[in-house]
Structures are given as C-alpha cells and as structure tokens.
C-alpha positions as CSV (number, residue, x, y, z in Angstrom):
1,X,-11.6,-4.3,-7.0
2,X,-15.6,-3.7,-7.0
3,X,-17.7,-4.8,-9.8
4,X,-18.3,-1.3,-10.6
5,X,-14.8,-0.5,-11.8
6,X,-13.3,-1.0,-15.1
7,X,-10.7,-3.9,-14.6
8,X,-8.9,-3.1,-18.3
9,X,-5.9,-1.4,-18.3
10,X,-2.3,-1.7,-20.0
11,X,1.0,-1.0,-17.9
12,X,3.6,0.7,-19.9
13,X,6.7,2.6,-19.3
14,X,6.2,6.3,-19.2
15,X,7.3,9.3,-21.8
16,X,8.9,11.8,-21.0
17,X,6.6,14.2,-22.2
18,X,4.3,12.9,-19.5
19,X,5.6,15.1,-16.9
20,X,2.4,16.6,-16.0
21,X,0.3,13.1,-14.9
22,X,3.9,12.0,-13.4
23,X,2.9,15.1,-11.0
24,X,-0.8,14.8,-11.0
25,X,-0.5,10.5,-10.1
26,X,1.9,11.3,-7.1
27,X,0.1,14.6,-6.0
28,X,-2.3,11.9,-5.5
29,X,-0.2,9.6,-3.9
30,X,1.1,12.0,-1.2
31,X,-2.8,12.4,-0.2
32,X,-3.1,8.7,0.6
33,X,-3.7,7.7,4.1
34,X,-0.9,5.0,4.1
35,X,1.5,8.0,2.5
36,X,3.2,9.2,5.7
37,X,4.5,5.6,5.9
38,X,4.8,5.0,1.9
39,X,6.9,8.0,0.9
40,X,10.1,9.6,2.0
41,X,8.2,13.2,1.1
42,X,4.9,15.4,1.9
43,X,2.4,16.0,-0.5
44,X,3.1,19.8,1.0
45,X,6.4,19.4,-0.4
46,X,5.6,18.7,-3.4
47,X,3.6,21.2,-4.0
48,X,6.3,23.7,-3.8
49,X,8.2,21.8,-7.1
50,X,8.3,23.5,-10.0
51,X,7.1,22.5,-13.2
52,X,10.9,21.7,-14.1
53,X,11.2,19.6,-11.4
54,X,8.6,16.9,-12.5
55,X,10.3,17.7,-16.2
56,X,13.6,16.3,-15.4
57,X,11.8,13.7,-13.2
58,X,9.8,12.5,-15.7
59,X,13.0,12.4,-18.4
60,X,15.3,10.4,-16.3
61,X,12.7,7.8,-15.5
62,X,11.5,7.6,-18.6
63,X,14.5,6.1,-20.7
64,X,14.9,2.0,-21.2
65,X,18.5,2.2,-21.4
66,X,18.5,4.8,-18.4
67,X,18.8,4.3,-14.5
68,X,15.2,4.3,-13.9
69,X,11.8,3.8,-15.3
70,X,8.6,4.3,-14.0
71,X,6.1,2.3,-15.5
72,X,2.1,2.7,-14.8
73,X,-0.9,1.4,-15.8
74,X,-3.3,3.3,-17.6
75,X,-7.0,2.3,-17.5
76,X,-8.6,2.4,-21.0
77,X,-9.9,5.8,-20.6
78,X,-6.7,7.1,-20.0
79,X,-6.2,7.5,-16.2
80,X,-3.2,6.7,-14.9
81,X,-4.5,4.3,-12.4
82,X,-0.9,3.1,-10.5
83,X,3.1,3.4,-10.6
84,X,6.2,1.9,-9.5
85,X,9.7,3.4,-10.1
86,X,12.7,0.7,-10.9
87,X,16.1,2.0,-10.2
88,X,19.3,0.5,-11.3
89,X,21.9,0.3,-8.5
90,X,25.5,-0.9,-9.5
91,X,28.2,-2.5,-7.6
92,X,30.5,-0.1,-5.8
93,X,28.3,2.8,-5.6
94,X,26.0,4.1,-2.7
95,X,22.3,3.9,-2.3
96,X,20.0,6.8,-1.8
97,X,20.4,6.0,2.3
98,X,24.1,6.3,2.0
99,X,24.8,2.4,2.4
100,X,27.4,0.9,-0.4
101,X,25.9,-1.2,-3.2
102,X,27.2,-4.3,-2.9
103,X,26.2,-6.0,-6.3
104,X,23.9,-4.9,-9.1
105,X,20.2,-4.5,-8.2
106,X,17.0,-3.1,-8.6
107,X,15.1,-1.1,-6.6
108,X,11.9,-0.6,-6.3
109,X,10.5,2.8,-5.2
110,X,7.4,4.9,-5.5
111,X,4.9,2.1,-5.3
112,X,1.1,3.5,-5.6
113,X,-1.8,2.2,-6.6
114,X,-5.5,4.3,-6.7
115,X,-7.4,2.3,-4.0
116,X,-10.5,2.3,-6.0
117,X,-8.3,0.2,-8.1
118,X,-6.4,-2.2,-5.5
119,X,-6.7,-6.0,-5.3
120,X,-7.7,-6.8,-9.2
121,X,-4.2,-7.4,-10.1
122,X,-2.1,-3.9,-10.9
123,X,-0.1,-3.8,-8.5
124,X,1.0,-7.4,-9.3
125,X,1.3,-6.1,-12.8
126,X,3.6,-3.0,-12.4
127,X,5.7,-5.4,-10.3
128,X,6.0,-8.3,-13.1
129,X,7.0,-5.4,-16.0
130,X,9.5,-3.4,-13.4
131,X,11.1,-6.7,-12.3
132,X,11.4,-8.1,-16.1
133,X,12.9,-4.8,-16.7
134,X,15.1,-4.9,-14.5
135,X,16.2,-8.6,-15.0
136,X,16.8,-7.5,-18.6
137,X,19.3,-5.3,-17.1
138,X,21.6,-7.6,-15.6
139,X,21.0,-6.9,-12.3
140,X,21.4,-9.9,-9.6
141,X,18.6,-9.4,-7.5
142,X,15.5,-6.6,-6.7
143,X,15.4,-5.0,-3.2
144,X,12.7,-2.3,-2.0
145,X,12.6,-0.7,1.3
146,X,9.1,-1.1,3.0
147,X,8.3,1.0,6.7
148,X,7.7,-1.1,9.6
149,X,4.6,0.0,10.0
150,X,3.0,-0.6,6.7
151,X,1.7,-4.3,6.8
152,X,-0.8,-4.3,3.8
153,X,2.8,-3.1,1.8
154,X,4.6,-5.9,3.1
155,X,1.5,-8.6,3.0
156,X,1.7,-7.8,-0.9
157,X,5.4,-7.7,-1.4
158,X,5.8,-11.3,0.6
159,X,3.0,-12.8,-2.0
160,X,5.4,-11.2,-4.5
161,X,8.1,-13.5,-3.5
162,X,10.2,-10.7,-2.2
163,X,11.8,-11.8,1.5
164,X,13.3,-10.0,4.4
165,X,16.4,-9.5,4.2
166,X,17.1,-8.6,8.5
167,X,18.2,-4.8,7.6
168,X,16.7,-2.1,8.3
169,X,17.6,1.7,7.0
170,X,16.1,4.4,10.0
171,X,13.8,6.8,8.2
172,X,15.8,10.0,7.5
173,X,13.7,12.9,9.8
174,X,11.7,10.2,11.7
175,X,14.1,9.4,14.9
176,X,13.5,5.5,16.2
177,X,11.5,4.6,12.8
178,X,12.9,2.1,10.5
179,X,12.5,0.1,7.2
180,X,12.7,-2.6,6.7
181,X,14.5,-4.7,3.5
182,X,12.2,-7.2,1.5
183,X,15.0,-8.6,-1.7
184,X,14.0,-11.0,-4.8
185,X,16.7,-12.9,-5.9
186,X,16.8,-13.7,-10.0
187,X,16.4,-17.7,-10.5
C-alpha cells in the first residue's frame, strides 16, 4: 500500500441496512481489470438489478447465524475499502456448480479488494474474520474456487494456507475455461 494511503481500517460483518454500499463496493468490483476472471457476472449485469435485488442480497449475507456473511473493511472515514462473502455448505447438499457437498464447509466467494488499498494487510484480514466465522460454524474445512488464469488470486490464497485440491469446476458460459479448487483444512 503507498505511504500516501490511510492504512486504518476495521473489518466487520455487514447490516443489512447496508444494501446500498453492498451495490456501490461490487459495482466497483465488476469494473476491475482482473473482474472478467474474478466474478461469475458483468458489471453490465449488474447494473440491470433492482434496488431489491441488493436488498435481499444484503439481508441474507448479513445474518451470524445465517448461511452467509460478507464481511468488509471499512477505512476510518467510512469507505468500504474490501469484501469477501463466507458461505456455509452442508453435507448432502449441492454447491452453486451443481457438484454434491460432501462435508460441511465454507466457501469463500466475492473476494475484492480496492487496489489503491492492496498489499497492507486487508485482504489477509477479511480472510482471518471470514475463516474464524466460519470455523465457529462447525464446518470441517474452507474451499474457494480461483480461475486458472488469475495468478496474483492464487499467489495470495497459497500464502493463506489454502492448497489445491486437483478439481477444477469449467466456468459456466466460458467453454474450455476452468477453476481451479484451493481448500483449508481446520487444525
């Protein structure tokens, strides 16, 4: 992070009443050059969401006893600076790909950080609070999904301790691409 920016910020879970920087942080996302790689949607896509649509998304990850939560951290003035979305997946169901769950897990999805703020430590934050979450959960291990083509993603999530796992999921409307699985196992 440059010496010009701020480096004081908290990372929280969000409220649901928060609906509107929920859209405005991944607006923001979807414009990112790494985003075609980093997101299953379009920042044209999203666009075309109602105001309901980031409602009910920022409700259902907004809960601590809930499925999901999407923490970020917020620099002292306010801005939401990054995010990361933990998802509870429990043995017996399917995932979002279609594949059955085959214990409880985590998953970690909508990982974004503002690059003026990358490499002082929030990303490595969000991870630490969504991964305590989610051991505090019960869950057994914490899997994310990572494109093949996305090194500096996969660089951070190796220092993270997450591993390959050897599957990959093809990328739903992208024929021949694939992601790859990076898991954590709980100690």
């Amino acid at each position: 992070m440059s010496d010009s920016i701020p480096d004081s910020y908290v990372v929280r879970s969000i409220r649901a009443d928060e609906w509107p920087a929920v859209k405005e942080l991944r607006l923001v996302a979807l414009q990112d050059p790494a985003a075609p790689v980093a997101f299953l949607e379009t920042y044209e896509k999203a666009l075309t969401h109602p105001d309901s649509f980031w409602q009910e998304r920022a409700v259902g990850s907004s809960k601590v006893d809930g499925g999901a939560l999407q923490f970020i951290a917020e620099a002292a003035d306010g801005t939401w600076v990054g995010s990361v979305v933990m998802l509870i997946e429990e043995a017996g169901t399917d995932d979002w790909a279609g594949f059955p769950v085959e214990r409880d897990q985590g998953h970690v999805v909508g990982v974004f950080v503002r690059p003026e703020w990358r490499g002082g430590g929030v990303t490595k934050g969000l991870f630490e609070a969504a991964v305590e979450w989610a051991w505090g959960r019960g869950v057994e291990a914490v899997r994310l999904i990572v494109h093949e083509d996305n090194p500096r993603a996969q660089g951070f999530y190796r220092k993270a301790g997450f591993v390959p796992t050897g599957k990959t999921v093809p990328l739903p409307g992208n024929e021949g691409e694939i992601e790859l699985e990076f898991v954590l196992e709980k100690a």
